[in-house]
N, C-alpha and C positions, 0 to 999 in steps of 0.2 A: 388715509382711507382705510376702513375695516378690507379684511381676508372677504366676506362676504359681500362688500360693492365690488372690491374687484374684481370677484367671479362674474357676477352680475355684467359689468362695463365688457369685460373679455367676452364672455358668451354674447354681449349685443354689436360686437363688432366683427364677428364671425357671422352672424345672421347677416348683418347688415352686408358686409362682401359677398356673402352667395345671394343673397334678393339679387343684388346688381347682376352681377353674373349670369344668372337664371333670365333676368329681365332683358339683358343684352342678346340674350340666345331668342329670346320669344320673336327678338323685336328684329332678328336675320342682321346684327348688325357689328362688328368687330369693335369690340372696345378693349382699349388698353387695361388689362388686370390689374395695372396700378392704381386707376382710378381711382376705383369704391374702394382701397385701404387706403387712401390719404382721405377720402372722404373719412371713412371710420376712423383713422389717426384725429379726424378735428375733434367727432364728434367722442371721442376716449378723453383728449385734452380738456375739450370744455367740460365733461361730466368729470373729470380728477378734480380740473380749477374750482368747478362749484363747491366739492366735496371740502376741497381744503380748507377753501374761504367759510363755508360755515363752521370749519371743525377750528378754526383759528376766532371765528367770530364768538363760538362755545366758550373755547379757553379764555380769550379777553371780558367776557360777561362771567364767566365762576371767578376770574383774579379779581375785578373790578368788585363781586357779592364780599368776597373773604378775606380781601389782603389788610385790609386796615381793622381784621378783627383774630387772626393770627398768628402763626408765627410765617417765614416767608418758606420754610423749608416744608412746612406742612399744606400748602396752598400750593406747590407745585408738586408733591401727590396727591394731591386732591384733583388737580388739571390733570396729571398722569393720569390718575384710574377714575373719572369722577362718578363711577358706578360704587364708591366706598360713601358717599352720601347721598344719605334720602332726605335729598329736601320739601316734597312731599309731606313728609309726618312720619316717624317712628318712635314710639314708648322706648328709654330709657333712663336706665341709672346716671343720676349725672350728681357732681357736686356744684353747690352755689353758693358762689362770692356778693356781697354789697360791701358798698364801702357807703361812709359818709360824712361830712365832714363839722364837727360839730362846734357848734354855734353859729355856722355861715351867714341865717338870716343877718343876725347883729353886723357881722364883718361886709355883707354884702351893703348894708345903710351906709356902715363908714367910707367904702371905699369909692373912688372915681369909677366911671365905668371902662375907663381903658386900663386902667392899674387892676382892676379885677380879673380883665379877662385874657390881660399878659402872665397874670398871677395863674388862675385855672387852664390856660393853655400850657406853661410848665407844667402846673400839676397832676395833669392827666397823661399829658408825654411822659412823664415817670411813673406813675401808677399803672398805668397801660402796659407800659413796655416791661414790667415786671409781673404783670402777669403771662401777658405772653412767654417771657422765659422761662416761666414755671409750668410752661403748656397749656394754659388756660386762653378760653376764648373770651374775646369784648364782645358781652352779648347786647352790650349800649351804655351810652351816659346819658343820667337824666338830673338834670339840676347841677348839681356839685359831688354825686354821686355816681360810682361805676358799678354796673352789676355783669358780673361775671363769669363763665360756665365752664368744668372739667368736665371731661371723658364725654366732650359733641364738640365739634360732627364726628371724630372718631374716637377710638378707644383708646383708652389716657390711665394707662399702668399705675397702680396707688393714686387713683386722685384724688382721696379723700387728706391724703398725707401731703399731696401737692399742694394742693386749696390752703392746707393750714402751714405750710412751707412759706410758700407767697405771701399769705396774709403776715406773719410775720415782718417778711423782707419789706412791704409795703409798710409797715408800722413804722420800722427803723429809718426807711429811707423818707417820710413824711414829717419823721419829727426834724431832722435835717434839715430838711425843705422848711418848715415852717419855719425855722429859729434865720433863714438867711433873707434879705432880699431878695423880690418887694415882698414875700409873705408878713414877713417880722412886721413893715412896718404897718400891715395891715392887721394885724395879730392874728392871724390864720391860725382855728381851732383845731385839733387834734384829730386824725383820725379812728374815723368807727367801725369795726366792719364784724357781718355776721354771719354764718356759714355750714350749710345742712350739706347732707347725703340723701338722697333716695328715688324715685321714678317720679320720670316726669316725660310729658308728650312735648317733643319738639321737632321742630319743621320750620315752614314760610309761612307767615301769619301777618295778612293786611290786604290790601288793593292791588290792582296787578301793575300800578306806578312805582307801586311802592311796599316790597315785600321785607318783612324781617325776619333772620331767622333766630328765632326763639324757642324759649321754655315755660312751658304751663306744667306746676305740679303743687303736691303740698310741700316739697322740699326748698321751690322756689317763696312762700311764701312765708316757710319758716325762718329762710335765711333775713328774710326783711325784717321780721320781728323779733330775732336775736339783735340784729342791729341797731334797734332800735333802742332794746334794752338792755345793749351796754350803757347805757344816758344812767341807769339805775342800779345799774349793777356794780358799777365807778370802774368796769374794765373798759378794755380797749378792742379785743378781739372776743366774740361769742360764738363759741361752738357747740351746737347740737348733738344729740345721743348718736346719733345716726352718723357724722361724719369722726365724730370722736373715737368711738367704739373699732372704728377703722383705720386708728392711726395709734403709733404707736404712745402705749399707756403713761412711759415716765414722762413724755412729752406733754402731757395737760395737767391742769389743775383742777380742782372740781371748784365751782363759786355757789354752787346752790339748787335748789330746784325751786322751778316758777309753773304759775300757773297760766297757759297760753290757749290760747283760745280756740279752737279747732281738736284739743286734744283733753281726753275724758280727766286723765291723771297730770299730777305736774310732772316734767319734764328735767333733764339732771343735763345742768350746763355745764362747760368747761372752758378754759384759757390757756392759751400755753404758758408756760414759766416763764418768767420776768428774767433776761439774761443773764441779770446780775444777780441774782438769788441765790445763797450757799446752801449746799445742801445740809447743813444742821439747819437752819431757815425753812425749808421747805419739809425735812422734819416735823416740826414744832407744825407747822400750819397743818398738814395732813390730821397731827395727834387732834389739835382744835378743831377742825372739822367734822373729825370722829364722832367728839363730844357734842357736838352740835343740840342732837336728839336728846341725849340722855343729861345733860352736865352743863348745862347753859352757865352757869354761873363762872366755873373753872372755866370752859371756852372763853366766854368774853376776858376772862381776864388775860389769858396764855394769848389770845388775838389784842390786848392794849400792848402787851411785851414786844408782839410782831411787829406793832404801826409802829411804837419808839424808835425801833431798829430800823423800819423801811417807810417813813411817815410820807412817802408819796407814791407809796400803792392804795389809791384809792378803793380796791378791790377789798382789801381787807378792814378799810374804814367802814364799808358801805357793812360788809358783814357782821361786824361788832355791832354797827349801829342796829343793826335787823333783828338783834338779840331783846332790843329792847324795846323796838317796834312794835313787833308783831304775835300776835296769841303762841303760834306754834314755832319754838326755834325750829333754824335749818330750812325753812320754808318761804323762802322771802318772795310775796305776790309783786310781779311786775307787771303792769300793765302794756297787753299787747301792741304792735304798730297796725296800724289800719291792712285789712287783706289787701293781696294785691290785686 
């Protein structure tokens, strides 16, 4: 019980023993002064009992909104203070996760239906539980895909550098996953995922059976249409100006800038470096990038040198190939994914 009920509850059971008192006196009649305080002792008990039972029935309805979206250490301060969320609505900066997992339509025909969904309930138990570590919230899964949210309901130190921490650990730990049982023998496609920085309105958004708490912005929508266009970019992780700019520089790669939809100018994507990558490797690709604008010809060929060396980063296949694509090197048009 609040400092403030319990003044409340003490000052109504001091009133309560002088009524009686006073009323005893009106009434010419000797009552035992114990009385009206075991009266007021009930009526203190039952007004604490109520107080509790709601203030327990509070905490069992916030554990039951947030524990399965995450982490358990941040849900019981959140039950501790739950005046640190406004589930209401508040504009903030937040980072956004998609993931998704590509080519599923196909894998979803081959598969059984319980071999699929033994398969995607691993798959989510590990994607999940990995973003959680990284401090990220499960802001839902829709299909075969997770979308995911830093710094909400509270404030999440570097999250732009988190998002791209995770998104990584999720990369590594899904190729894993795929290559074991029952994935492999389903050929479980590779994952995808896309990931912005910037405001967005989040809160409880739905019917009052059924509230979720989400994000509406254009960062949530840009994170979908990087995701999408890693399918064209031949990456794996796409990161936005917005959350990249935020994280630290030697850690991304630049793959190009695309024309998306919602924004006037193209936009300048990034990935993080490929584990194994040496840095005379990473060298040469930066020099070839350079060249992009001015030296098409010398690029494509310093980027045929790259793919011999590392002929399954499709990242750099896809970039060669756009050399010879498209009117304007360096500028490769992706087509956006549908708003959300």
């Amino acid at each position: 019980m609040s400092i403030t009920g319990g003044a409340i509850s003490t000052a109504a059971i001091g009133l309560l023993w002088i009524a009686a008192i006073v009323a005893s006196g009106l009434a010419d009649r000797l009552v035992d002064p114990l009385t009206p305080s075991i009266a007021a002792a009930l009526v203190f008990a039952v007004t604490a009992g109520t107080a509790y039972s709601l203030t327990r029935r509070r905490e069992a309805l916030v554990r039951h909104r947030l524990e399965q979206h995450l982490a358990p250490a941040v849900v019981r301060h959140i039950v501790e203070r739950p005046d640190l969320v406004k589930l209401t609505g508040e504009r903030r900066e937040v980072t956004v996760l998609f993931t998704d997992i590509e080519g599923f339509t196909a894998t979803m025909h081959r598969a059984g239906p319980e071999e699929l969904v033994t398969t995607l309930d691993q798959y989510f138990e590990g994607v999940t539980g990995i973003v959680i570590k990284h401090g990220g919230m499960i802001d839902k899964i829709v299909g075969d895909g997770v979308h995911a949210l830093f710094n909400a309901p509270l404030d999440l130190e570097d999250h732009p550098q988190r998002a791209v921490e995770c998104a990584i650990a999720i990369q590594a730990w899904s190729e894993g996953f795929r290559r074991r049982p029952p994935a492999a023998a389903l050929k479980l496609g590779r994952t995808r995922i896309g990931i912005e920085t910037g405001p967005a309105v989040v809160g409880d958004v739905g019917i009052q059976s059924k509230l979720d708490y989400t994000a509406h912005g254009d960062a949530v929508n840009m994170a979908a249409r990087l995701e999408a266009c890693n399918k064209e970019l031949g990456s794996a992780i796409c990161v936005g100006p917005g959350a990249a700019l935020r994280c630290d520089a030697a850690l991304m790669r630049p793959l190009g800038r695309l024309a998306v939809r919602g924004r006037e100018e193209p936009i300048a994507v990034f990935e993080p470096w490929p584990s194994d990558a040496s840095p005379s490797w990473r060298d040469a690709y930066l020099t070839a990038y350079a060249m992009l604008d001015f030296d098409a010809a010398d690029a494509a060929l310093l980027l045929q040198k790259l793919m011999a060396e590392r002929p399954a980063d499709l990242a750099v296949r896809r970039l060669a190939e756009g050399l010879t694509s498209i009117s304007k090197p360096g500028l490769p048009s992706v087509s956006p994914a549908p708003t959300r």
